[in-house]
PASE-466242 format. One record per residue (C-alpha): residue number from 0; residue in three letters; z, x, y. Coordinates in steps of 0.1 Angstrom, whole numbers, plus 2048, in hexadecimal, padded with zeros to 3 digits. Example, Ala and Ser with C-alpha at 12.3 -4.5 7.8 and 13.67 -1.06 7.14 Angstrom:
BEGIN
   num   residu     z     x     y
     0      ala   84E   87B   7D3
     1      ser   847   889   7F5
// end
This chain:
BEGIN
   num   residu     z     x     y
     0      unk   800   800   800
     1      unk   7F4   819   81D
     2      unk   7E5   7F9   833
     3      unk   807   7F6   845
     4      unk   810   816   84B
     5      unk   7EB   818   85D
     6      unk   7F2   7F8   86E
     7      unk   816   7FD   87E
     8      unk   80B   820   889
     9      unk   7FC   810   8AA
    10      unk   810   7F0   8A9
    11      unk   829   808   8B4
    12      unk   817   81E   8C6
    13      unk   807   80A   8DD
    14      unk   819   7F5   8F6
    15      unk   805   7D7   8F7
    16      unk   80E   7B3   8F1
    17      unk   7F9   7A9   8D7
    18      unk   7F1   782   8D5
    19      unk   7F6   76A   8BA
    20      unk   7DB   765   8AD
    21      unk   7D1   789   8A5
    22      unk   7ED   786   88C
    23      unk   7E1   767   881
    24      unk   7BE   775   87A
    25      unk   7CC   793   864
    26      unk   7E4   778   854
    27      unk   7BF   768   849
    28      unk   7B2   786   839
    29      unk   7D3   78E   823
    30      unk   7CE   76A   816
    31      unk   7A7   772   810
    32      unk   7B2   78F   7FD
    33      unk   7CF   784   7E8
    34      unk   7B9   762   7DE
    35      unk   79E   777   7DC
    36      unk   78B   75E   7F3
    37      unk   792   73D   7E1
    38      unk   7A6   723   7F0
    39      unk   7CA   72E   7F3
    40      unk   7E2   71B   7E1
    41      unk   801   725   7F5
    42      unk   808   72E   81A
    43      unk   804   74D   823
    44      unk   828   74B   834
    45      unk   83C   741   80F
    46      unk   829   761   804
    47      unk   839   773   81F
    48      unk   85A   76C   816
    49      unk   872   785   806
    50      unk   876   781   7E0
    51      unk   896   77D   7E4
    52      unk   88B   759   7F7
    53      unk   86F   753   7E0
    54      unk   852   762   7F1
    55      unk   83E   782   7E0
    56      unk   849   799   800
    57      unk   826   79E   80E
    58      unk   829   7AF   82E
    59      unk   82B   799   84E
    60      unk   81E   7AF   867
    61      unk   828   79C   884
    62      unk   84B   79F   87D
    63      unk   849   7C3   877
    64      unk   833   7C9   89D
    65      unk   854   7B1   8A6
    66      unk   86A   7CB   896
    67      unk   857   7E5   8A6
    68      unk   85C   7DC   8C5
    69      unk   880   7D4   8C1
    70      unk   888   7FA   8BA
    71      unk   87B   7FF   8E0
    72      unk   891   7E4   8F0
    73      unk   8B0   7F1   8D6
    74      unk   8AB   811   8E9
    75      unk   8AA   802   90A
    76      unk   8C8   7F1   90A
    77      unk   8DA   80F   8F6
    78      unk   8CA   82B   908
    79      unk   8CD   852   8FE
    80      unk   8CE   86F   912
    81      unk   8B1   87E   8FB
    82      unk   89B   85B   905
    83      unk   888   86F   91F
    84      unk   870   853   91F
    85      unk   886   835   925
    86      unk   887   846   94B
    87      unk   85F   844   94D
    88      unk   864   81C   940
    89      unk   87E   813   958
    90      unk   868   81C   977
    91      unk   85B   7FE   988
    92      unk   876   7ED   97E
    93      unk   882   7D7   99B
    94      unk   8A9   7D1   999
    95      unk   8AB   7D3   978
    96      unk   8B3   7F0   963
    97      unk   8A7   7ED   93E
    98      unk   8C3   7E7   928
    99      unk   8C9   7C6   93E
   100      unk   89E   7B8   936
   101      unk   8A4   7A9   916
   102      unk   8C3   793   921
   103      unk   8B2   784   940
   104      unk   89C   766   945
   105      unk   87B   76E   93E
   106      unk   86C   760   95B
   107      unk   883   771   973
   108      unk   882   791   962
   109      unk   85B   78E   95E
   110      unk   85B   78C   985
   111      unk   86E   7B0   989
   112      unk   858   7BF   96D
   113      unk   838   7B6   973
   114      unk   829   7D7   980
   115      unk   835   7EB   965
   116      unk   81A   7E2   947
   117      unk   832   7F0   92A
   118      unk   850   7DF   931
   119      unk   840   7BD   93B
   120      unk   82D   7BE   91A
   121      unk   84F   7CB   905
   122      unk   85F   7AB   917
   123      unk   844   792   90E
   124      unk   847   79C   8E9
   125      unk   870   797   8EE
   126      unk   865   774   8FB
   127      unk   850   76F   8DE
   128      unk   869   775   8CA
   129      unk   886   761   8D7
   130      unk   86E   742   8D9
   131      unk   865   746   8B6
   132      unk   88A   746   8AA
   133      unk   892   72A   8BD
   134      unk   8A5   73D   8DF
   135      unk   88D   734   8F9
   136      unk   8A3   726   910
   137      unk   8C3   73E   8FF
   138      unk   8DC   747   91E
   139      unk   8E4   765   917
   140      unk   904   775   920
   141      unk   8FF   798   91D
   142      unk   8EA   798   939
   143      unk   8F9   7A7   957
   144      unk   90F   79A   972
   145      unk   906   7B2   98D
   146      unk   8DF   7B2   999
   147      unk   8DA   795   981
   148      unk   8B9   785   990
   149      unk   8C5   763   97E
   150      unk   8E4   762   991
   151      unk   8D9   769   9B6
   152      unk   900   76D   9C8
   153      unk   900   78E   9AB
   154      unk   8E0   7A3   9BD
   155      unk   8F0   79F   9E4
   156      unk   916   79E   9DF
   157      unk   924   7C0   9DB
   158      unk   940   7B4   9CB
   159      unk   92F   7B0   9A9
   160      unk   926   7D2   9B0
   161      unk   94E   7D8   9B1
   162      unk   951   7C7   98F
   163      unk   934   7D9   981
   164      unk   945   7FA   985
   165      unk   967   7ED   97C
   166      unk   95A   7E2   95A
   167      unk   952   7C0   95B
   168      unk   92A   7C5   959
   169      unk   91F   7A9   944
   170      unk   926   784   941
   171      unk   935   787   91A
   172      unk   953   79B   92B
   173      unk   960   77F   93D
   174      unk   969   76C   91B
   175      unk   981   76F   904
   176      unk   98C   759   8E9
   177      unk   967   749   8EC
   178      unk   96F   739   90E
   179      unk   96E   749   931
   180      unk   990   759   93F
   181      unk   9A7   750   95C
   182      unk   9A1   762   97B
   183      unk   9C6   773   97B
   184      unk   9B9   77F   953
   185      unk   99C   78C   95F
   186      unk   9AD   79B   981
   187      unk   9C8   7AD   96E
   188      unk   9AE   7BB   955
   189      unk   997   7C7   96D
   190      unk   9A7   7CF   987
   191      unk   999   7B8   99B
   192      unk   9A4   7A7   9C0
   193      unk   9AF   784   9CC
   194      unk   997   781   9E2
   195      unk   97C   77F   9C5
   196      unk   985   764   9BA
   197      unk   96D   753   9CE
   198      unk   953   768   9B7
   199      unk   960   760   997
   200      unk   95C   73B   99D
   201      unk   938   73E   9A9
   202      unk   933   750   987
   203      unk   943   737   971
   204      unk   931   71E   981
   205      unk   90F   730   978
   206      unk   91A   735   955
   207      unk   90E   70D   942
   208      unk   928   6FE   936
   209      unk   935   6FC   914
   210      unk   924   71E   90E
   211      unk   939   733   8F4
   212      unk   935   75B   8F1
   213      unk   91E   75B   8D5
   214      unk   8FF   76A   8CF
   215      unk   8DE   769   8C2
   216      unk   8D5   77E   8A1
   217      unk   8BB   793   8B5
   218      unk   8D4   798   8D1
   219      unk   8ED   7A8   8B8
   220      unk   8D0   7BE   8AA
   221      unk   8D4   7C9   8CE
   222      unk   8F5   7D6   8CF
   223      unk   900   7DC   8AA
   224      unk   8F7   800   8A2
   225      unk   8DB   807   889
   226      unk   8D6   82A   87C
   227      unk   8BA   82E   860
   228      unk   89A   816   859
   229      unk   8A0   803   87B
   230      unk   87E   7F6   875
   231      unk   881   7E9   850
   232      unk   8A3   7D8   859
   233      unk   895   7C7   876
   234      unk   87B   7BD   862
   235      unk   893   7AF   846
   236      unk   8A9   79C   861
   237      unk   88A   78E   871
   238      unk   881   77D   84C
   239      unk   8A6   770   846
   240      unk   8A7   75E   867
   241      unk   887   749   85D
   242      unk   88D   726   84C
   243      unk   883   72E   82B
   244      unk   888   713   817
   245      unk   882   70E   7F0
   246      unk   895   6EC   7EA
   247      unk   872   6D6   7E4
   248      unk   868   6ED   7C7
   249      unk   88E   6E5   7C0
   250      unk   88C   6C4   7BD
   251      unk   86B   6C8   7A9
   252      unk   87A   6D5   78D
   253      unk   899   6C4   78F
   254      unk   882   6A2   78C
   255      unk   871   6B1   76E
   256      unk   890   6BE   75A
   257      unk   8A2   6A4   762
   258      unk   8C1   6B5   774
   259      unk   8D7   6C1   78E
   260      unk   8CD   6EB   793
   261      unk   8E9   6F3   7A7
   262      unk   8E1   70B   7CC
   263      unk   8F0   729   7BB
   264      unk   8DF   727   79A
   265      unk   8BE   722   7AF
   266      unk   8C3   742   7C0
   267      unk   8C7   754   7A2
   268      unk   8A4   748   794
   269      unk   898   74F   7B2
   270      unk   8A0   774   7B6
   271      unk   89C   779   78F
   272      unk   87A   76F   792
   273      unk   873   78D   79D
   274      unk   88C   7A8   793
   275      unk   88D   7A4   76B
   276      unk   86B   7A9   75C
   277      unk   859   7CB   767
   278      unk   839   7BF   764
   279      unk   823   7B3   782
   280      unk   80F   79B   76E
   281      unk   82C   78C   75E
   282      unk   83E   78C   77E
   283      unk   81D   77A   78B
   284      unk   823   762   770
   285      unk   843   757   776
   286      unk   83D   756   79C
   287      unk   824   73F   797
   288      unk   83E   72A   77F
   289      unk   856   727   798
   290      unk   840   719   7AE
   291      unk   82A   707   79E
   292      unk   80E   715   7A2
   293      unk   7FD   70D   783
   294      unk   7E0   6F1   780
   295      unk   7F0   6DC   763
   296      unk   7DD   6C4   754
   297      unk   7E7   6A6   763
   298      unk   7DE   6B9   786
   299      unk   7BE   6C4   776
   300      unk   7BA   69C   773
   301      unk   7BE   692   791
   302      unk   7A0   6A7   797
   303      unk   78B   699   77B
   304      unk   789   6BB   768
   305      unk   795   6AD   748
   306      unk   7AF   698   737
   307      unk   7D1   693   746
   308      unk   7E2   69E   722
   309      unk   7F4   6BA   716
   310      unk   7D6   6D7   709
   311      unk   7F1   6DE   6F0
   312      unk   7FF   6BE   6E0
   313      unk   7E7   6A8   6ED
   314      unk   7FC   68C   6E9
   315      unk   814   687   70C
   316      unk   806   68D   732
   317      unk   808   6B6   737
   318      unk   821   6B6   756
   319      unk   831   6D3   760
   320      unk   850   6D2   74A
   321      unk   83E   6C5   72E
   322      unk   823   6E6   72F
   323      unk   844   6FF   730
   324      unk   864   6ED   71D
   325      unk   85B   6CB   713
   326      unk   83D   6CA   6F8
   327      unk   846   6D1   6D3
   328      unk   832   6F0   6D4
   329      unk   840   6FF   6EA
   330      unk   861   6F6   6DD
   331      unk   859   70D   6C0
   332      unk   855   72C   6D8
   333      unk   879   723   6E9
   334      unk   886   721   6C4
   335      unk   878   744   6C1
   336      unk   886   751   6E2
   337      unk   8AC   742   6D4
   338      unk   8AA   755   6B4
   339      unk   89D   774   6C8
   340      unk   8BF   772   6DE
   341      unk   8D4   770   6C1
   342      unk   8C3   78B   6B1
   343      unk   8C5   7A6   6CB
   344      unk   8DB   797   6E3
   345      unk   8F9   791   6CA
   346      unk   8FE   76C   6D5
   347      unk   8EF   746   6D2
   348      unk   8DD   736   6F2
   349      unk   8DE   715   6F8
   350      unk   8B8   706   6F9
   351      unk   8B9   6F1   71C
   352      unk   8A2   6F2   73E
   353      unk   8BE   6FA   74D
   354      unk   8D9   714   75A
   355      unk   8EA   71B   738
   356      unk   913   712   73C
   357      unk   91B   729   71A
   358      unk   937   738   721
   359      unk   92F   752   70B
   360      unk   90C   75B   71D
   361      unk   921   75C   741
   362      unk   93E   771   730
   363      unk   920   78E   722
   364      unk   916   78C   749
   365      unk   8F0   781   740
   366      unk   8DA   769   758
   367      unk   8CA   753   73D
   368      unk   8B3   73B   750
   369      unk   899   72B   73B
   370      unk   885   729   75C
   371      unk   887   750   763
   372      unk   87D   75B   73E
   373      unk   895   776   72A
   374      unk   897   79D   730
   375      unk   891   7AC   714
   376      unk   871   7BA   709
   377      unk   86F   7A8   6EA
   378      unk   877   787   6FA
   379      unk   85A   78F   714
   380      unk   840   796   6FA
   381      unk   844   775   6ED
   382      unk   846   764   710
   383      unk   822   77A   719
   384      unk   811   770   6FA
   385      unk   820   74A   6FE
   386      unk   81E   743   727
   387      unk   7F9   73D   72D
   388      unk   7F7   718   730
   389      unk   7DE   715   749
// end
């Protein structure tokens, strides 16, 4: 896979804002490839997914430009003495200094920036980002209390100026407890003079109400420290904030079989459809199991490629449970996977669709889902030469 290393070279490189839809065009011709031009039969999204959240992990490459361009704004607002270049950025600047950017409004900061290229185009991607995560309108209260171009009293009245260099530089240090803090708190901690006061209720005014000191996930990226692989965990974050959501395949299967399958034991199939076979086409196989990617042949029907029965009994309609656990053929290679078990494994297995409740099986700390098919090699063999039901 040398495709992305060749891509994010100038994704980071370059400091332009690149538009949507140039991500959606490369998006089209990693579904070309992987469906080998025929019509995909899932989003290209699910496939981007982690395994872990039932995707394939194909590389989003939006969200790694995103992460990119994060490591720039994480060394803006945590700047370095060695960051020779952070003092070229912050030219052309306006009021602001960079590590204050990110935690402005966008239209007010766009205002201060707009004659320095790089940093307005860093700044649109932020704004991309926040928007897609849902913190469009997010008030932010790191952003700074003196020469804040949101809170107007903050770039005339040298008083903030005061605060600034007593300590109190950003709106998250007047909290505490998750609420904002008496004057005479904030005086005797700061150092501060009666005849502020004044100032502190024009600033608690500005602050909406209701508004707790809490931040947004990308805001903490910000100011939690992050040593190795910034990119990659950026990247991983990015894909854990996304709504990824398997219950409708869920609810699939729990139609077909029948039963409950509990949020914990759906987690487990879902990150053991990838971890215990070693084999990519078997991991393709079960992938495709899971979700239901297969054209039975009721589907097939519906199409008018054939007859809506099973291919192997012939005798009920070839749903989805029927063509892996149901038909009596198949119950014969089941029958063969329990005797397998007992024989290498040293214990019985419980035949059901579901998450096995054998005390024994949880007690010798194996996973046994019927869904997820068995680790051993033996087992495999007979699940290889038996899965093909297309």
């Amino acid at each position: 896979m040398n495709i992305l290393p060749r891509l994010m070279y100038p994704l980071q490189m370059l400091p332009n804002s690149i538009p949507n839809s140039w991500f959606a065009n490369l998006d089209k011709m990693f579904t070309q490839f992987i469906w080998q031009g025929k019509k995909a039969r899932m989003k290209i999204s699910k496939l981007q997914r982690a395994r872990d959240q039932g995707g394939l992990g194909v590389p989003n490459v939006q969200l790694y430009y995103w992460a990119a361009q994060m490591r720039y704004i994480y060394e803006w607002v945590n700047p370095e003495p060695t960051n020779t270049w952070i003092d070229m950025e912050s030219w052309n600047c306006g009021l602001l200094t960079l590590k204050n950017c990110p935690f402005i409004t966008y239209k007010k900061v766009k205002l201060e920036v707009q004659n320095n290229f790089i940093v307005r185009n860093t700044l649109n991607t932020w704004n991309k980002m926040m928007s897609c995560f849902g913190f469009k309108n997010h008030f932010s209260l790191l952003a700074p209390i003196w020469k804040n171009p949101d809170f107007v009293p903050s770039c005339h009245d040298a008083v903030y100026k005061f605060w600034h260099e007593k300590g109190l530089d950003r709106l998250v240090k007047l909290y505490e407890g998750g609420a904002v803090e008496s004057f005479e708190a904030l005086k005797s901690k700061y150092s501060l003079l009666q005849s502020h006061f004044f100032r502190y209720l024009q600033i608690r005014h500005y602050i909406p109400k209701n508004r707790h000191a809490q931040n947004t996930f990308l805001e903490d990226l910000l100011i939690q420290p992050i040593s190795k692989r910034f990119i990659s965990q950026i990247y991983k974050t990015f894909g854990l904030n996304f709504n990824h959501s398997t219950d409708n395949i869920r609810k699939q299967w729990q139609n077909d079989i029948g039963e409950q399958i509990e949020e914990k034991v759906w987690t487990s199939i879902i990150k053991n459809t990838h971890r215990i076979l070693s084999c990519n086409t078997d991991r393709e196989t079960q992938f495709k199991i899971l979700h239901r990617l297969h054209c039975t042949p009721l589907l097939r029907s519906r199409f008018g490629l054939g007859s809506p029965n099973c291919i192997k009994c012939c005798s009920e309609i070839g749903t989805y449970t029927h063509m892996v656990w149901k038909c009596c053929k198949i119950q014969h290679f089941w029958s063969d996977v329990k005797e397998e078990v007992a024989t290498l494994l040293g214990y019985g297995l419980e035949l059901t669709p579901s998450h096995p409740q054998n005390t024994t099986t949880q007690a010798a700390g194996t996973n046994l889902t019927l869904w997820t098919y068995k680790q051993h090699k033996n087992i495999n063999k007979l699940l290889h030469r038996n899965a093909n039901f297309e």
